[in-house]
N, C-alpha and C positions, 0 to 999 in steps of 0.2 A: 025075724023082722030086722035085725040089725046087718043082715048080709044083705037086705034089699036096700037097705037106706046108704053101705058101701056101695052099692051096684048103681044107685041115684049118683052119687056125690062123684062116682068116678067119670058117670056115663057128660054130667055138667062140668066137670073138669076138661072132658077130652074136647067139647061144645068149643069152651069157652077160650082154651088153645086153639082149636083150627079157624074159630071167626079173628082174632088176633093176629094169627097167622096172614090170614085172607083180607083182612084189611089192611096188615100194614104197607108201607111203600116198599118192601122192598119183591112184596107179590101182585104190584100193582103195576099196570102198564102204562107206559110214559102219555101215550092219545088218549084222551077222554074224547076228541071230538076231533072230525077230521076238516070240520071250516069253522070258521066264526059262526054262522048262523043256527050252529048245534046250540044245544043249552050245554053248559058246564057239567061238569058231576060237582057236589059238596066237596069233595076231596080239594077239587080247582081252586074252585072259589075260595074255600079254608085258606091254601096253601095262597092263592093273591091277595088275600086280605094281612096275611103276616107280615113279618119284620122282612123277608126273605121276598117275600110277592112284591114291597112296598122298594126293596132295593132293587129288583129286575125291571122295574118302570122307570123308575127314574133312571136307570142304567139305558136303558132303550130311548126313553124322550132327550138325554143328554147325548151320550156316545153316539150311540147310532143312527138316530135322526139327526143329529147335531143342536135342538132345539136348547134356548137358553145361553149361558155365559160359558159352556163348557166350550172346550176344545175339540174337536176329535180325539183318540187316543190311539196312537199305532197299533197294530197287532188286534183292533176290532173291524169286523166289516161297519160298511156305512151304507146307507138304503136312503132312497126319497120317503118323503112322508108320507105315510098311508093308515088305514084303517088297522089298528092295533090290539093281540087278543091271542090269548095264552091257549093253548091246544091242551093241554096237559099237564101234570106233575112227574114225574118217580123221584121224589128228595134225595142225594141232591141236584136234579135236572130239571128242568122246564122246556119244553116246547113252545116256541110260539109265533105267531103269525104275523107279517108288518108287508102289507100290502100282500103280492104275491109270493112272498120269501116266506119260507117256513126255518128256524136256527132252531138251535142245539144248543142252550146256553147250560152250564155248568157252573157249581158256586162252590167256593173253599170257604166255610163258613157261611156268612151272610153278604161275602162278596164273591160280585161275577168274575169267574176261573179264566172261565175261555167259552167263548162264541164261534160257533159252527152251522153254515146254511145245509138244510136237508135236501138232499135231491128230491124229493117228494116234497 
C-alpha cells in the first residue's frame, strides 16, 4: 500500500511540474491572437491589467501616439492614431497592435527597453 501511495505522490509531482512548466511565460508564445478582433487569452489580459500592462499604454498613448503633455522621445518610433490592442505577452515582451503596425516592445523592469515594428 505504501508503494502505491509513492507511485500517487510521484505520478502528481511530475503533473504538477510539467503544468508549471507549460504555463509559464517562458513556454508561452509571444501571439495570443493574430488581430484585435480575436479574444485575448487570460494570460493577455492578466499581463495588461498589471503594473507592467498599465506602463506599456501610457508608454503607447504618450511616446508614440504623442497624445497628452508628453514629448516625443528619440530612439522610439511614432504612428498616427489608431485603434490600439496588445497581440500577446511572453514576460518580458509584449506585442502589440496601433492601427496597421504591429512592434515589439520590450521592458527592463516595468519600463519600456526598446520598441521594434514587426514585419508582420
Amino acid at each position: 500500500m505504501t508503494r502505491a501511495w509513492v507511485l500517487l505522490a510521484a505520478i502528481a509531482a511530475a503533473v504538477v511540474v510539467f503544468d508549471v512548466e507549460a504555463l509559464s511565460g517562458h513556454g508561452r508564445p509571444l501571439l495570443d491572437r493574430s488581430s484585435c478582433d480575436q479574444r485575448p487569452s487570460t494570460h493577455t489580459l492578466e499581463l495588461d491589467r498589471s503594473q507592467r500592462g498599465d506602463a506599456l499604454y501610457r508608454f503607447v498613448f504618450s511616446t508614440m501616439l504623442g497624445l497628452g503633455t508628453y514629448k516625443p522621445r528619440a530612439g522610439f518610433p511614432h504612428v498616427e492614431a489608431g485603434p490600439v490592442c496588445t497581440l500577446g505577452w511572453k514576460d518580458p515582451v509584449a506585442a502589440i497592435k496601433i492601427g496597421p503596425h504591429v512592434f515589439v516592445v520590450k521592458f527592463a523592469g516595468k519600463h519600456v527597453a526598446s520598441v521594434e515594428e514587426s514585419p508582420a
